[in-house]
C-alpha positions, -999 to 999 in steps of 0.1 A, spaced: -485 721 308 -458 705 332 -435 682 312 -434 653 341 -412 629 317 -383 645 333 -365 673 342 -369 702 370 -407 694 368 -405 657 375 -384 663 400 -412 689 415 -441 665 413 -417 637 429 -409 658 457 -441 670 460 -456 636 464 -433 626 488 -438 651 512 -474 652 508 -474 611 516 -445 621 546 -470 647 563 -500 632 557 -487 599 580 -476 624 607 -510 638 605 -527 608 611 -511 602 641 -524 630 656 -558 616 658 -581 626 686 -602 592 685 -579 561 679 -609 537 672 -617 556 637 -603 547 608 -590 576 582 -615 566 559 -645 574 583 -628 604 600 -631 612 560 -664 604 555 -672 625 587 -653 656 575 -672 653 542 -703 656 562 -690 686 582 -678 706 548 -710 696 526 -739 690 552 -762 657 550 -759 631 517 -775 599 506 -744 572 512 -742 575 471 -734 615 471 -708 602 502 -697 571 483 -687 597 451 -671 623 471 -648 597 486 -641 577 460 -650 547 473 -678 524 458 -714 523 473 -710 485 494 -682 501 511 -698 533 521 -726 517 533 -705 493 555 -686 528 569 -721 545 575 -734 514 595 -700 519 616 -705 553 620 -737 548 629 -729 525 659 -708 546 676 -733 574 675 -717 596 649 -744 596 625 -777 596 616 -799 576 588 -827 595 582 -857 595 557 -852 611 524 -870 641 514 -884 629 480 -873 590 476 -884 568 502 -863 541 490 -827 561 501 -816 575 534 -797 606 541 -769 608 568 -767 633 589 -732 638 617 -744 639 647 -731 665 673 -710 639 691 -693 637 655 -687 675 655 -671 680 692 -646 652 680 -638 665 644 -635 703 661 -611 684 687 -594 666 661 -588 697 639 -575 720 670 -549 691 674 -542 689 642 -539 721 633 -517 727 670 -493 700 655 -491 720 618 -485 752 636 -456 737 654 -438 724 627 -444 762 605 -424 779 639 -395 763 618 -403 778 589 -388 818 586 -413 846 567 -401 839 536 -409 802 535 -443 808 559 -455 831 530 -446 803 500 -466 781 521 -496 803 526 -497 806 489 -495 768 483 -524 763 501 -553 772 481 -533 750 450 -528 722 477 -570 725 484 -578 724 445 -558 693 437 -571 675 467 -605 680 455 -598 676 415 
């Protein structure tokens, strides 16, 4: 276990943080659709990785409590990028579904995306390219612990 009182791994998880924060800002600004907010780009990429959920399942996976995601899906909903539909088994719930408006945007807004991270790893030499491609399945597991 990582002793982050101090020391070289402190210093790690500082650094760490920051640039995580640094890119994440330069990321957003790379949006393809201005009029979303990160939160429901989010809640649509959720959507795209898992399939259709109950605003609950969504609400949990986010983070975020159920008022709120109901208050996203409803906005998501007006401008066409998802669906309420009927749940299987408890008529009292709905299930959202992305529409495929929602998946030509989040495809466009990936390709951008990923253009701009591409750009920025033509700096990088092999050495550094290949610490990086090894960071990136330990980046994926603590975004999703």
């Amino acid at each position: 276990m990582p002793d982050l009182t101090h020391g070289d791994d402190a210093a790690a998880v500082n650094s760490l943080r920051s640039a995580i924060m640094r890119l994440s800002r330069r990321l957003k600004h790379q949006r393809v659709d201005e009029s979303l907010s990160p939160t429901e780009m989010s809640v649509l990429g959720t959507l795209a990785k898992y399939g259709r959920a109950t605003p609950g399942e969504l609400a949990r996976k986010e983070h975020v409590q159920p008022p709120s995601m109901t208050r996203i899906v409803a906005l998501l909903e007006a401008k066409g990028l998802v669906r309420l539909e009927p749940h299987p088994e408890d008529r009292r719930q709905k299930v959202v579904t992305q529409t495929e408006q929602a998946e030509v945007m989040l495809e466009e807004s990936r390709r951008k995306r990923n253009a701009f991270l591409a750009t920025l790893a033509d700096g990088l030499d092999a050495d550094e390219w290949e610490k990086l491609r090894a960071a990136a399945p330990v980046l994926e597991k603590l975004a999703h612990l």
